[in-house]
N, C-alpha and C positions, 0 to 999 in steps of 0.2 A: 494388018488385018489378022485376027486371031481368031479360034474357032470357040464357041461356047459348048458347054456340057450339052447341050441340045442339036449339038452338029451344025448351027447356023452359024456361018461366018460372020462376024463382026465387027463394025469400024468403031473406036470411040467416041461418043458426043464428048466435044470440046468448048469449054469455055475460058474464056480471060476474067481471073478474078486480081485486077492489081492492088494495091495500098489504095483505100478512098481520100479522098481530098480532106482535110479536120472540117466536124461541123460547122453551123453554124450557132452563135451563142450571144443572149445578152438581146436577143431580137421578140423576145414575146414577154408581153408583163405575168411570168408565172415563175416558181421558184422562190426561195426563200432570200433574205438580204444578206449583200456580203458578209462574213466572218461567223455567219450563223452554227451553230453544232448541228453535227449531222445533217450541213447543207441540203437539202433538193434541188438538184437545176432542170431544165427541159433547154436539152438543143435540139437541133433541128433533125436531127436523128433518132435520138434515144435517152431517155432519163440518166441524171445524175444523183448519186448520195455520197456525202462525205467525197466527193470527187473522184469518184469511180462511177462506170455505168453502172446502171441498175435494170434489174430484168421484173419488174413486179407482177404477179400471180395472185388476180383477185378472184374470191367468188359473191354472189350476189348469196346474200340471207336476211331473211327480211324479221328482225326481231318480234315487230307486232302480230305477227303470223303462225310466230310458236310460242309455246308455252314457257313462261320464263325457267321455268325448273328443266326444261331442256338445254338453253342457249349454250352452257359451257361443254356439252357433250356433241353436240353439233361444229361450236366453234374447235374443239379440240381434234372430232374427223375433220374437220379443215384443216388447221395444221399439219396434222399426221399426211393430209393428202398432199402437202407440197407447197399451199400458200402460205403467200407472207401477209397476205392482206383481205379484207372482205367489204362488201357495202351494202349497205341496208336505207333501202327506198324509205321514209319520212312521209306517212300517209296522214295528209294535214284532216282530213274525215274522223280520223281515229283520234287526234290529240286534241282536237278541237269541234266536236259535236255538237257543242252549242256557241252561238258566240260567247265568247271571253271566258267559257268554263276550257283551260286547257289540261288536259289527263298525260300525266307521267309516270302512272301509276302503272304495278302489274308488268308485265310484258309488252307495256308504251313507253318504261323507263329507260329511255336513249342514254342515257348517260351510264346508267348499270350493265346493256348489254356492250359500251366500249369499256366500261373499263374491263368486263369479262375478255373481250377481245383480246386486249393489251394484256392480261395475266396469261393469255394463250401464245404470248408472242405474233400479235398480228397487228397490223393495222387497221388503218378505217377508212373508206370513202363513205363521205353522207351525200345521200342523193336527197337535197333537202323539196324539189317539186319547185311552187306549188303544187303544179300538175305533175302528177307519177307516171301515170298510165296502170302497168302492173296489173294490168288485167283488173282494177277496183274501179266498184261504181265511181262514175263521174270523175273518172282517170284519178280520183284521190281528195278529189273537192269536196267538200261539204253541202250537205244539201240547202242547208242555209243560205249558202254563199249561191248557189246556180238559181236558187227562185229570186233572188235579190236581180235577175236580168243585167248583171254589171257587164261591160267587155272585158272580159275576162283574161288572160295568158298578154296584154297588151299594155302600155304606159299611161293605162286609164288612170287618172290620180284617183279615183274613189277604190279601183282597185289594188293602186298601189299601197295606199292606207294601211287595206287588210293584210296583204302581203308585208309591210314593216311589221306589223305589231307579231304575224305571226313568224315571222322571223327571227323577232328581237327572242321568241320564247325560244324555239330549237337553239340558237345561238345560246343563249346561256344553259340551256342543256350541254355544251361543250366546254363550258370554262374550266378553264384547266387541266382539258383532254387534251389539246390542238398538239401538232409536232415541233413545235415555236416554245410549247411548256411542255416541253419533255413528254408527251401525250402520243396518243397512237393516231387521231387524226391527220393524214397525212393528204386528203383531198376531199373537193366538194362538189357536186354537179345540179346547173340550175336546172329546174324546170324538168322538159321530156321529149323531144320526137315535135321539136319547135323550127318549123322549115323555115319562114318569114320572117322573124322580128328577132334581128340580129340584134336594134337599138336596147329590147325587150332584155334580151338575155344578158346584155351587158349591163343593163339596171339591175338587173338581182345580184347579178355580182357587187355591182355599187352597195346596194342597201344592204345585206350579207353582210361586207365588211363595216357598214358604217355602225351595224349591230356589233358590232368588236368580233367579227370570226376572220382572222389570218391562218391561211393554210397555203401551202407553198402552189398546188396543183387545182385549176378552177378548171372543171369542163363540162361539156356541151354534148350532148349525141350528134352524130355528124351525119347520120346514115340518108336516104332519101334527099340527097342533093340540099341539104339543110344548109343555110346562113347562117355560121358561126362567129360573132367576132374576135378580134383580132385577142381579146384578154380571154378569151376561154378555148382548152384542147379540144379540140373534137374529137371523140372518140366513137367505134364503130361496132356494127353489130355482123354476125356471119350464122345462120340455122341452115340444120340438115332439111326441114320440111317447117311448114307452119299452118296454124288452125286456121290463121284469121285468110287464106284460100279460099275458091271459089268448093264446094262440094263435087263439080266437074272438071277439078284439077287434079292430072295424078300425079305430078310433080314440079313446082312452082318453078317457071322457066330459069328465074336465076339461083337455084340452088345449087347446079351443077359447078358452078364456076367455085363453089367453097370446097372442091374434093381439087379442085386443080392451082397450080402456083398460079398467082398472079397479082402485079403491086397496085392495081386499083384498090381501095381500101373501102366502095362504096358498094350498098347494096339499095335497090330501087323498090326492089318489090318490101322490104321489111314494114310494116305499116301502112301501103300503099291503101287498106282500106279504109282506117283512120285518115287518112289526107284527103281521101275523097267522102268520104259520109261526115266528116266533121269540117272541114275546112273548106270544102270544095276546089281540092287539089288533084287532076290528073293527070300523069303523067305523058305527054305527047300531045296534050289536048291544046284549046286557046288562049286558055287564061292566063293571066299573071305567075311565073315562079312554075310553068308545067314546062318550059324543054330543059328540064334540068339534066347536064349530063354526067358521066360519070368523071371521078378524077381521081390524079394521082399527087399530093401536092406533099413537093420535095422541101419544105421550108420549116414542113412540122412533121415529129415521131409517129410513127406508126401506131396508134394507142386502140386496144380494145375491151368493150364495157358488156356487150352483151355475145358474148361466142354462143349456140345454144346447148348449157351443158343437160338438156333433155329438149321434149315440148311438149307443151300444154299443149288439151284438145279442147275444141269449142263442140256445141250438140251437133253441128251439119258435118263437122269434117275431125277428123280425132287421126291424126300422128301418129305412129310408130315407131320412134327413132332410136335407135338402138347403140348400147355402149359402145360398138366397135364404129359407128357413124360419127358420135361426140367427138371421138379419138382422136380419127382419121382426119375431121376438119380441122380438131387445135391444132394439129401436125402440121397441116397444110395451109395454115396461116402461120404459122413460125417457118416454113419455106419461102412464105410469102413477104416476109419479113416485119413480120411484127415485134414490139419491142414493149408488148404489156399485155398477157393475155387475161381478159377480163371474162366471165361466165356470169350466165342468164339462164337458169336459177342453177346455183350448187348445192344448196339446200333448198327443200321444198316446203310448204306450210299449208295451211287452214286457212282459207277466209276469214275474216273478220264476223262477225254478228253485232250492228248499230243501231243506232235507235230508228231506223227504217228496214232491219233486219239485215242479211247476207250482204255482204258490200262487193259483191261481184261483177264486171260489168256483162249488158244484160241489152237485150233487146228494152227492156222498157226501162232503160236511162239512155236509148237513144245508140245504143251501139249496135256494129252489124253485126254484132255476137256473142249466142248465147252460151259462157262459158259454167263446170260446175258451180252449184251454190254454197259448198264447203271447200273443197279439197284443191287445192294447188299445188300436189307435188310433182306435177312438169317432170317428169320422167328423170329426176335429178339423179346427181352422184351419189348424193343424200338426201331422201324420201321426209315426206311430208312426216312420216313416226318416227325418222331416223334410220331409217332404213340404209345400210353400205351396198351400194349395189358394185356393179362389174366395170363400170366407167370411172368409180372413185379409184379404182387401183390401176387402170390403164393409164388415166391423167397422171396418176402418182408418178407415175414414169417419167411423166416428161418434165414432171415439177423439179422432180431429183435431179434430172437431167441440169434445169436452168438453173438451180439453187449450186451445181459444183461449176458451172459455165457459163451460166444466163449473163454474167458481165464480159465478157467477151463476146457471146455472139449479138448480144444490144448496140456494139460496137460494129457489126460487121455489116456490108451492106450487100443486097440482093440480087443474084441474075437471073430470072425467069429464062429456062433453056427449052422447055416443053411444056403445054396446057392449053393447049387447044380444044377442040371441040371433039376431033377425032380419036375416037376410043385406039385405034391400034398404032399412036404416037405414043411415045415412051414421056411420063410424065415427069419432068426434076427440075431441081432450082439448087443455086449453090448461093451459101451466104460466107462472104467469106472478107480477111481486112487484109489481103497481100502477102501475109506471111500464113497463114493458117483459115481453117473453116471446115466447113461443114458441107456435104450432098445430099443432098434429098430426091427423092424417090418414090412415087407411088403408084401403084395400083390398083387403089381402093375406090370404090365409088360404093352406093348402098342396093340390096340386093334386090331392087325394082329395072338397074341399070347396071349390072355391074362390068368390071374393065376385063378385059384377056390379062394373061400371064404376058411377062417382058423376056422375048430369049435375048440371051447374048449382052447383057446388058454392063457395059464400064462405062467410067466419063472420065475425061481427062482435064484436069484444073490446072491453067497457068499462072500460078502465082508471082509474086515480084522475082524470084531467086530462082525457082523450082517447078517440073511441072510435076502436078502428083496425078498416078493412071487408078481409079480403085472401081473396081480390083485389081489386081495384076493382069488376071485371068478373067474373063468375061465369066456371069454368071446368070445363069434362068432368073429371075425374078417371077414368085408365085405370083397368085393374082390374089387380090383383097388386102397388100400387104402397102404399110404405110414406114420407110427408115428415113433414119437421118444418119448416116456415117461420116465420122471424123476424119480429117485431115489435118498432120501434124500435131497431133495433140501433145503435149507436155503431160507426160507421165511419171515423171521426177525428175529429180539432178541427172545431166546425161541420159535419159530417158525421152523418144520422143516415135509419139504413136504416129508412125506416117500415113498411115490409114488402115482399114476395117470394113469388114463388113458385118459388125457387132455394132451396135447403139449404146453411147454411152450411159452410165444409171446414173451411177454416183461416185464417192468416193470417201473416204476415212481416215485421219491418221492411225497410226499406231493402233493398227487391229491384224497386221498382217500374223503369220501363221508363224510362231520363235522368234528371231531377231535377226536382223540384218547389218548393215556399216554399223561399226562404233557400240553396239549391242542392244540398240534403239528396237524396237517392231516395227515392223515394217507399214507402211502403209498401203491400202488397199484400195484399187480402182474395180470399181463393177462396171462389168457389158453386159449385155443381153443381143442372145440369140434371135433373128429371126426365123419361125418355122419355116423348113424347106431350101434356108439360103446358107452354104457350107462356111463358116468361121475363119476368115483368113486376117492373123494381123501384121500388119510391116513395121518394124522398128528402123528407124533410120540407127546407121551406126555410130559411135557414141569416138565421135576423131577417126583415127585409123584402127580401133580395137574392133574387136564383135562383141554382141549382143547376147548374153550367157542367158538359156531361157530350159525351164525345167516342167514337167509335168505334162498331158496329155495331148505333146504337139508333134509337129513334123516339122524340122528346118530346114529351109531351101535357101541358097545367098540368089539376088535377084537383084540386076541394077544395082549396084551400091546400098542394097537393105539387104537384112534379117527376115524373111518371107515364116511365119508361123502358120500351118495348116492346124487345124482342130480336129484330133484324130478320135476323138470319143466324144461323149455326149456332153452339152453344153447341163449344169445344175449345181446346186447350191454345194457341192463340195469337189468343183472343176476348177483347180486354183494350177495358174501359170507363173512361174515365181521366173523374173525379168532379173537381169545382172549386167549394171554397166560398170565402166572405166571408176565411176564413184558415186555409186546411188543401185537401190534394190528398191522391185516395189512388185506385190503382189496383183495380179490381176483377176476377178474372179469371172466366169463367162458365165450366166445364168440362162435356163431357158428360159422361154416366156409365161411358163406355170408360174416358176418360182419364181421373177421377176414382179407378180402380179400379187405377191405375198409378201412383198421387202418396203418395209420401211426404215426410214432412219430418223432416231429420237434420242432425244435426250433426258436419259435414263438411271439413276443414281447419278445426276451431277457432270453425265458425257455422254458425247454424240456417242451412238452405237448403232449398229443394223440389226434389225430384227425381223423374222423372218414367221409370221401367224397365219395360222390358219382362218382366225376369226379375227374382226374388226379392231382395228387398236388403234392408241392413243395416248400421251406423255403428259400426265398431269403433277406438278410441282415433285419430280424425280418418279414417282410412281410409271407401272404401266397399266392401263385400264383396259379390259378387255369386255368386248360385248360379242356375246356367242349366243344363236337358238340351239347350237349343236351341245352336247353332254362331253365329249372330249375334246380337245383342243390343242394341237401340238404349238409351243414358243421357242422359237431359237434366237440365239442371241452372240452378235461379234462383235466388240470383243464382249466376253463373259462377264458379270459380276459374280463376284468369291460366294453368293448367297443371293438369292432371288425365296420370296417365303407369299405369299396370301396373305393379306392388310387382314388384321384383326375384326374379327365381324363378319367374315365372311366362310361361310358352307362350303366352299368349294377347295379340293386338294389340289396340293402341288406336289408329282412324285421328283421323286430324285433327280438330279440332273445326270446329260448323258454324252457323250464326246460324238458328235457326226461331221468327222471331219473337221474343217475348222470353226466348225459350229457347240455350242454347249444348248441342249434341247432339253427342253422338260414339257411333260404331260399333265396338262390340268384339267382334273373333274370335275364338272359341276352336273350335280345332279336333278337340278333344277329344270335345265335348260332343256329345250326338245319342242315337241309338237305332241297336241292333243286333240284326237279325230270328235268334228262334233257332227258332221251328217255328210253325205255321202250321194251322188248315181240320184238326185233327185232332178224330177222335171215338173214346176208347177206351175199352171194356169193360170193366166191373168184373165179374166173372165171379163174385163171391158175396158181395154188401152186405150185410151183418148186416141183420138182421129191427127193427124199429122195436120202442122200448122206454120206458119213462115209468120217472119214479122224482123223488124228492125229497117232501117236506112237501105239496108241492101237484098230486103224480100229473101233472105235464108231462112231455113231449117231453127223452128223455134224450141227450145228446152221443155217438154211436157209438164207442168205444175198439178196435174191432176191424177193423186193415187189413188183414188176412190176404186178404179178397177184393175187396181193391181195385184198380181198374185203375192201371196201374204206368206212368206215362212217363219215360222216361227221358232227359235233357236232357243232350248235351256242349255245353261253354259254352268258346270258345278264352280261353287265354288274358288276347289283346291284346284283348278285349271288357272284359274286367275292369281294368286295369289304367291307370293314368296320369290316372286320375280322382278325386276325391275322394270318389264316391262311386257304386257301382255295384245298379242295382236290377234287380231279376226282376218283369218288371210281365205277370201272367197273364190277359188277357181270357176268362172261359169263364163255361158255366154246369154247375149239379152240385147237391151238396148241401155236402159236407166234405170241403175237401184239405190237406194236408198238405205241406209242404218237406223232404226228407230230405239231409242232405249226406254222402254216403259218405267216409268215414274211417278211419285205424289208430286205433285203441282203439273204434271201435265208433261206427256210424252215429247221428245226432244229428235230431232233429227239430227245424229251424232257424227255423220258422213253420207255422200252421196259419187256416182261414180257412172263416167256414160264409158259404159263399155268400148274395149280397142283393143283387147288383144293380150296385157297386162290382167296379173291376178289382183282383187281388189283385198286391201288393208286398210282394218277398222282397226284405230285404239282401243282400247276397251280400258285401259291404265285408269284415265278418268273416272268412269264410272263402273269400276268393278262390283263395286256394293250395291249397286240400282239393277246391275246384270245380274250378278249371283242370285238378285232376291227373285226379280220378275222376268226374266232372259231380256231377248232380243229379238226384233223382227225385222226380216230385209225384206222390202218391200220393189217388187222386180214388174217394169216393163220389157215388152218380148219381141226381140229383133223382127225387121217386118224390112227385108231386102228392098222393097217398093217403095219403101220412102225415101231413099234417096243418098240417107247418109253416107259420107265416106271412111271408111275402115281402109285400113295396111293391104295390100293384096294376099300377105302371107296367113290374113288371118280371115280375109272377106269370104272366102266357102264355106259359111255355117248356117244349118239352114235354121228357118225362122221357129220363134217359141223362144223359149227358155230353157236352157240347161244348167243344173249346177254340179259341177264334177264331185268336188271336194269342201267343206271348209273344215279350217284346221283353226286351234287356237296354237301359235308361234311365241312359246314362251320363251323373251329374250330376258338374258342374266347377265350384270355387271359384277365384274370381279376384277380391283384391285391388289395389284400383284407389285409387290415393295422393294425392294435391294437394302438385304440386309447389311451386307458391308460393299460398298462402294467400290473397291480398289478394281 
């Protein structure tokens, strides 16, 4: 028993982490054929490539949702965030609006926006439907196809007809994309949120391929006790909070269980109102396919397609979920032992507009909800205008993390030690394969619920060999704090990290600070600090030598290790230089600022870290940067001899400058910034439509009627618009539903719409700067009315009724490509 900084005596939580048993292999029809290049396997554990595991990081982006002249700036904050791969729903409404007229045109061109993917270095999942879901009328159908009364989503031959033919066209949308022709498709998912008709799902796969599409990975969404068969993965979904709730819900009973470890992989409530207003599925009730219960099934990988990396709100109830929510859950599913972590949505988009208008689903296409009629950027990482928000560089974290480890811990398997119900249990899971792993740790939940601090807190892990105690020392764990600390990590030749209470980022060859053995540079492992929890690393010793360590530590020998205290602050020029029997390697410990600023790209021709203030990105060697801010600091490790501004562009680059083992430069752009267009106003809606319910399940209906809406009317100059790459309308207010009008010859357009929740609302204005400049803008505002019912955030539900609009500003965002003049 040891005493913690908090004077509470404390025992270790212990677990037994030994060598797993070898998967199982060769037992699912998925995967690519022996001898294949760059193999894919699926064992019953974790994905294969090239015969190593693989750890894949998808996000969901839905190409027909944005504007084509975005896709490569979106796809490239993907990359930049950590993934290796992305998928894009196949909205057969949109490609197929009349019979037999199919549209590949525009920002429907599937085949343009993979191979933009694959120049990003990413992959592709095509979630080909029929049925989407994705929040689009008639889950994605055409309206052709629902008045035709066929049975629909089932082995109806009149509807399987239509389903060939429109399959046979997406399928040649991929010739010669697949991963079989050297192509970035590397998976396919039938259908959507299909509980019953296992036979169903296994037909599309059939007719898919008999259209010529081979791709090593076919799956299924799994979640709601769904019948997946045996040829497709099921794959699962995990949200902080969801719209599709009752308006008398303040937190959907199983959301809690996504902040805690646990290896059931299934969640019941995700769609649960879809199964029942569509299908007549409820759960517990008497029908056919209602006791479904939860599972844990050991014979397939843990694979995930929709994580929520934000949520959409419907009109009755509208989400809050917050970047450090996203975070904390992905964490908490890779404790849980996930081995693909999949995101719903990562980029956000626009509704469609078809020839029945707004393709959103709706109370009057039979859904219990009514979602907005333009805007779908789901509180993403990456916003509906492209927007980088605070969750894209949290996740970044843990991308870098799987991208330097993800193949060994896809290999490890799981011990759920705490996750209970009981807020004052210590919550952790250790993932780990007998000789090495990983602890996890949390205290996070979202801040309707949130957990106490962990005094005294170590675990002891009995490996095959070895039992590792970490910390040494017991330590407080804050509250709202979500790690994963290593055990045994391999930190070079004779280098070996025996634990931490730092999180690993990443890692680098040859960027360390002068040169090491042989006159090599050294190579560079990044940690990150967690606030409030003190930095201790243990080196196991390297044979009978010690462990030579330099820069802002304290050494203590402890058990047979090298005990490292962190005696200064953890930030971007905290470098601990490590020295064994035959091997150097640089450590750098980051705080969590600068942690949330690091990425690592490939930049003149080499991985290197970089360290921005504003959004970035690695486009064919270049680094792109997107800033509303006028200054912009870039640091870079290792340096290129010359970094200058691509030709074309207004913005300076001063001198470079030595911060430690960083080389930093300052770039103007003068461009960039905010421009105040009105302010402190409150006006009147002078006759708000009367509150109204309607759909399958009697909710809270979307008001269609501005006729008595308060009118503002915005002139926006010109030179506010212009010379920027990108101009945004960023509305601080409160209300209920406003709307964007842009006055126009041929007739006024409704350019975005936004039910208020707490979020500042952003209008593109890119579009139509010439229509604005000439004739402004009008937002058209109904006026919160507490008595209706709606559900708002509790952090944001105290406002009293009317309309207020604090601020709006126009957010002039600037892109400036920034080159490497020589390479070396």
């Amino acid at each position: 028993m040891t005493v913690a900084p908090s004077g509470r005596r404390s025992v270790p939580h212990r677990v037994q982490a030994r060598r797993p048993t070898p998967p199982r292999r060769d037992h699912l029809e998925l995967g690519d054929p022996p001898g294949a290049s760059d193999a894919v396997a699926v064992t019953s554990r974790y994905l294969e490539r090239a015969g190593l595991p693989w750890f894949p990081v998808t996000g969901e982006v839905h190409c027909s949702r944005l504007p084509r002249e975005r896709w490569s700036e979106v796809l490239g904050h993907a990359k930049a965030g950590g993934l290796d791969s992305v998928a894009t729903y196949v909205f057969w409404q949109a490609h197929e609006p009349a019979p037999g007229d199919f549209r590949w045109d525009g920002n429907l061109d599937l085949r343009a926006f993979i191979e933009t993917a694959g120049r990003h270095g990413l992959d592709v999942v095509v979630r080909l439907g029929p049925w989407a879901h994705g929040e689009a009328r008639y889950g994605g159908f055409p309206d052709w196809l629902v008045e035709r009364g066929l049975a629909t989503r089932t082995n109806d031959p009149a509807y399987l007809d239509l389903v060939r033919t429109y399959y046979a066209q997406v399928v040649a949308q991929l010739d010669g994309l697949t991963h079989a022709e050297g192509g970035p498709v590397v998976g396919a998912q039938v259908d959507n949120e299909l509980y019953e008709q296992p036979e169903h799902l296994a037909t599309l796969r059939t007719i898919a391929e008999e259209q010529g599409l081979r791709v090593p990975v076919w799956t299924a969404t799994g979640w709601g006790g769904a019948q997946v068969p045996a040829s497709l993965l099921p794959v699962y979904s995990a949200y902080a909070d969801g719209f599709w709730e009752d308006a008398e819900t303040e937190w959907p009973a199983f959301s809690p269980v996504h902040f805690r470890y646990s290896t059931v992989r299934d969640d019941l409530s995700v769609g649960a109102d879809l199964r029942e207003a569509l299908d007549g599925i409820v759960l517990g009730g008497d029908g056919p396919g209602t006791g479904v219960a939860l599972k844990d099934d050991d014979v397939l990988p843990y694979a995930t397609c929709e994580l929520g990396g934000g949520m959409h709100v419907a009109y009755h109830r509208r989400p809050l979920v917050t970047p450090d929510d996203v975070a904390a859950l992905a964490l908490a599913k890779l404790g849980s032992g996930s081995v693909w972590q999949g995101y719903y949505m990562y980029a956000g988009g626009t509704q469609r507009v078809g020839p029945h208008g707004t393709e959103q689903e709706s109370h009057a296409t039979g859904y219990p909800n009514d979602v907005p009629r333009r805007t779908y950027d789901f509180g993403a990482p990456v916003g509906e205008h492209g927007q980088v928000r605070r969750h894209h560089h949290l996740l970044r974290r843990q991308h870098l993390w799987l991208q330097a480890d993800g193949a060994a811990l896809a290999a490890m398997t799981t011990t759920v030690g705490g996750g209970s119900k009981d807020a004052g249990e210590l919550r952790w899971s250790v993932r780990a394969d007998g000789r090495r792993g990983y602890v996890f740790l949390t205290t996070y939940q979202p801040a309707r619920c949130p957990l106490p601090p962990q005094p005294g807190v170590q675990v002891a892990v009995e490996l095959d060999d070895a039992t590792v105690t970490v910390p040494t020392r017991p330590v407080d764990l804050p509250a709202g704090v979500s790690v994963a600390w290593p055990l045994r990590y391999p930190l070079g030749e004779g280098l070996v990290l025996r634990s931490a209470t730092a999180q690993l980022l990443t890692r680098i060859d040859g960027a360390g600070v002068g040169t090491g053995v042989g006159g090599a540079a050294r190579e560079v492992v990044v940690l990150v600090a967690t606030d409030g929890v003190p930095v201790e690393l243990v080196l196991e010793r390297d044979g009978d030598g010690e462990v030579g360590a330099s820069g802002p530590v304290a050494a203590r020998a402890e058990d047979g290790a090298t005990v490292l205290d962190l005696v200064g602050e953890p930030g971007p020029e905290t470098v601990i230089r490590l020295r064994g029997r035959s091997g150097e390697v640089d450590v750098l410990v980051l705080d969590e600022g600068s942690a949330n600023r690091l990425y690592r790209l490939d930049v003149g021709g080499r991985e290197r870290l970089v360290l921005a203030d504003a959004p970035v990105h690695a486009l064919d060697g270049g680094l792109v940067v997107h800033t509303e801010e006028p200054a912009v600091t870039v640091s870079m490790l290792p340096a290129p001899r010359s970094l200058e501004v691509a030709a074309g562009d207004e913005a300076r680059l001063d001198p470079s400058a030595a911060q430690g083992p960083w080389t930093s430069w300052t770039l103007s752009v003068p461009g960039a910034g905010r421009r105040r267009v009105a302010t402190d106003l409150h006006p009147d809606a002078p006759a708000p439509p009367e509150p109204a319910t309607g759909g399958p399940m009697g909710r809270l209906s979307a008001p269609t009627d501005f006729s008595g809406a308060a009118r503002v009317d915005l002139d926006v100059a010109a030179d506010a618009l212009a010379g920027v790459d990108r101009a945004l309308l960023r509305v601080a207010w409160t209300g209920d539903v406003g709307r964007a009008v842009v006055r126009r010859e041929g007739g006024d357009v409704v350019v975005s719409d936004h039910f208020w929740h707490g979020r500042d609302w952003d209008v593109d204005l890119t579009p139509w700067r010439d229509a604005v400049a000439r004739a402004g803008l009008t937002l058209e505002l109904l006026p919160w009315r507490a008595a209706t019912g709606v559900w708002v955030d509790p952090s944001v539900r105290d406002v009293p009724d009317g309309i207020a609009v604090a601020a709006v500003d126009v957010v002039r965002v600037a892109r400036v490509v920034l080159a490497v003049g020589d390479p070396a």
